[in-house]
C-alpha positions as CSV (number, residue, x, y, z in Angstrom):
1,X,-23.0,-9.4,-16.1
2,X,-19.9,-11.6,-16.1
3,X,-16.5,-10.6,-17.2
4,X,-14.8,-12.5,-19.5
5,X,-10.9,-13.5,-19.1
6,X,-9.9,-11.2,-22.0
7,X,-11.6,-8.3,-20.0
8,X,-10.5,-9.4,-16.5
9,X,-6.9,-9.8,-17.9
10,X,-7.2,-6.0,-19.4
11,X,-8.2,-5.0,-16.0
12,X,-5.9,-7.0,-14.2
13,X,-3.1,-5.1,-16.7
14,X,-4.2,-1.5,-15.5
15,X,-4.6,-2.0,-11.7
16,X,-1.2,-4.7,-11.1
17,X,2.4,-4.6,-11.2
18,X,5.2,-6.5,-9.7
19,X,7.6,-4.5,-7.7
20,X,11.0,-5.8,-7.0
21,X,13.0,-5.0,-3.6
22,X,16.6,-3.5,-4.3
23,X,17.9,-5.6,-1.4
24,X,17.0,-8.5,-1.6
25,X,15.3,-9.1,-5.0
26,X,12.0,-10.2,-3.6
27,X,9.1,-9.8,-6.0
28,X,5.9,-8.5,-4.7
29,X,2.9,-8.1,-6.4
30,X,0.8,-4.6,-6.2
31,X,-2.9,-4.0,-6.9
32,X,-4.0,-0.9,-6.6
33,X,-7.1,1.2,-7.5
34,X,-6.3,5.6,-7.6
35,X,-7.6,8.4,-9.5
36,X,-9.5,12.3,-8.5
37,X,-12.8,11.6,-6.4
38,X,-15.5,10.8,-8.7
39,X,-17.6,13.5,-7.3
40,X,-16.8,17.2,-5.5
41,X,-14.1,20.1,-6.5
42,X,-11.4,18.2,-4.9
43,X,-8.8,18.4,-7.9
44,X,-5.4,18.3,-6.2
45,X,-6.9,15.4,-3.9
46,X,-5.5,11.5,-5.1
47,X,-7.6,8.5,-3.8
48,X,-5.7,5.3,-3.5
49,X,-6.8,1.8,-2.6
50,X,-3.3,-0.2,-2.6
51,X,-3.2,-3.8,-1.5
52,X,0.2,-6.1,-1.8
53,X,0.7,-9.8,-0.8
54,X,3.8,-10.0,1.2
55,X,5.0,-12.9,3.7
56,X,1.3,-14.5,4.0
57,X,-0.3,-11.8,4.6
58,X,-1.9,-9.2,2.7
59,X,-1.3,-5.1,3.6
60,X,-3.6,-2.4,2.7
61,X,-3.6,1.1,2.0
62,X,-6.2,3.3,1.3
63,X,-7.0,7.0,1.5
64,X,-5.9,9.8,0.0
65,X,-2.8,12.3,-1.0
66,X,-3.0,16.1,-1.2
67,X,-1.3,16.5,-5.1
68,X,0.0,20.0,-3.8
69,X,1.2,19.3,0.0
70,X,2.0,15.9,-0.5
71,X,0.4,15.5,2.6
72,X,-1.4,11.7,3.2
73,X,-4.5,10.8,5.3
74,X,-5.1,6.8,4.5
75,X,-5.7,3.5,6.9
76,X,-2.7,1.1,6.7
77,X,-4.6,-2.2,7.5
78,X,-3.3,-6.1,7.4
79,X,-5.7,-9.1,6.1
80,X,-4.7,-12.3,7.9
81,X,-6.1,-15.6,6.0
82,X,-9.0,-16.9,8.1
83,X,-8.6,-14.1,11.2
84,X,-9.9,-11.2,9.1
85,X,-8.7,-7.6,8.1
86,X,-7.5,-5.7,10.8
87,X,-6.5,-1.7,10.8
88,X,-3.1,-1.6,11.7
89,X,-2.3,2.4,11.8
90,X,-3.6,5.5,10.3
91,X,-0.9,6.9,8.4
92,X,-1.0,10.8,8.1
93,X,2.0,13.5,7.8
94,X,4.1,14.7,4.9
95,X,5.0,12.2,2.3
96,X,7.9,14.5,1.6
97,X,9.2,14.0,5.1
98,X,8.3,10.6,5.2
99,X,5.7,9.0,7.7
100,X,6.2,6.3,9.8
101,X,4.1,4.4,11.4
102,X,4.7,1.4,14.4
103,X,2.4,-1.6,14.4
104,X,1.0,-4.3,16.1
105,X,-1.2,-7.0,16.9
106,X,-0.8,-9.1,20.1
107,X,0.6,-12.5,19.4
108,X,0.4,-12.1,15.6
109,X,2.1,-9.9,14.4
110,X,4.4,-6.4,14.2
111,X,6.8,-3.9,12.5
112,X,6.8,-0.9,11.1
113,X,6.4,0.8,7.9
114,X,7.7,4.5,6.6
115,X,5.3,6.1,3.4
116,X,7.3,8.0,1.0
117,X,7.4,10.0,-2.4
118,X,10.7,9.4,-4.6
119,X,11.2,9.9,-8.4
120,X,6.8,10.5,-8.4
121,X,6.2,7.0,-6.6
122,X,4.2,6.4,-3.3
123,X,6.9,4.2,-1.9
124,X,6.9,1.9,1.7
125,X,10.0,1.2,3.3
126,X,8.5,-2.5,5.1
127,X,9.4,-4.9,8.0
128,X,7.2,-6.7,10.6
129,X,7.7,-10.2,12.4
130,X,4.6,-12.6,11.6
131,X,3.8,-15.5,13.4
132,X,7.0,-15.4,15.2
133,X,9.0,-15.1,12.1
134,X,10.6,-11.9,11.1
135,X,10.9,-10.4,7.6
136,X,12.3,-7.6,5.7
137,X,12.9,-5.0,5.2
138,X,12.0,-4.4,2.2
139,X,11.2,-1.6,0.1
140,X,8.4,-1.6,-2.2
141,X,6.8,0.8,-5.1
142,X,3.3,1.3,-4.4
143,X,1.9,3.5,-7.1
144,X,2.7,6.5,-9.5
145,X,1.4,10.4,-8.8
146,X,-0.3,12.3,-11.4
């Protein structure tokens, strides 16, 4: 079965939107999969699979959010064009509190990222040097809570 461009455009619609940092203006594009688990009695759990092109590389988060806690248990990894996907943190806490997590990856790259809920949005507060060049920071809305 192959999808035609009408229904990959109607998919694309559904699962993409452009974000735009407050500081600087930057747009950055956000693709992200989330709904209740298919299968179980889980139904204050949220599953996410986010990923956002930034600066050459791609980021990724996927896991989970606790609808009443707030609390998150995901893998915040980095895809590198030709070098692979590589897990950069596991990101787990209060997204009420905010959690941060440090990164890094000899020689390539590093930064760190802070996960939080405002006004019903997963948000990430970004910044990491890449190939010797540093960007951000830059904030970025990741997806919307039930």
């Amino acid at each position: 079965m192959s999808l035609s461009s009408v229904e990959l455009g109607k998919w694309v619609e559904g699962h993409h939107r452009v974000s735009q940092d407050g500081k600087n203006g930057e747009l950055i594009h956000v693709y992200a999969i989330a709904g209740p688990p298919v299968f179980g009695d889980k139904a204050n759990r949220w599953d996410f699979d986010i990923e956002f092109p930034i600066w050459g590389v791609t980021f990724i988060l996927k896991g989970y959010v606790d609808l009443t806690t707030l609390e998150i248990d995901a893998t915040f990894s980095v895809k590198i064009p030709i070098l692979g996907t590589y897990k950069l943190a596991e990101v787990k806490g209060n997204l009420k509190d905010g959690v941060s997590v440090s990164f890094g990856i000899s020689g390539i790259l590093s930064g760190k990222a802070t996960f939080y809920v405002r006004d019903g949005w997963i948000w990430v507060d970004l910044s990491a040097e890449i190939f010797g060049t540093t960007y951000g920071p830059v904030s970025i809305k990741l997806i919307p809570l039930p």
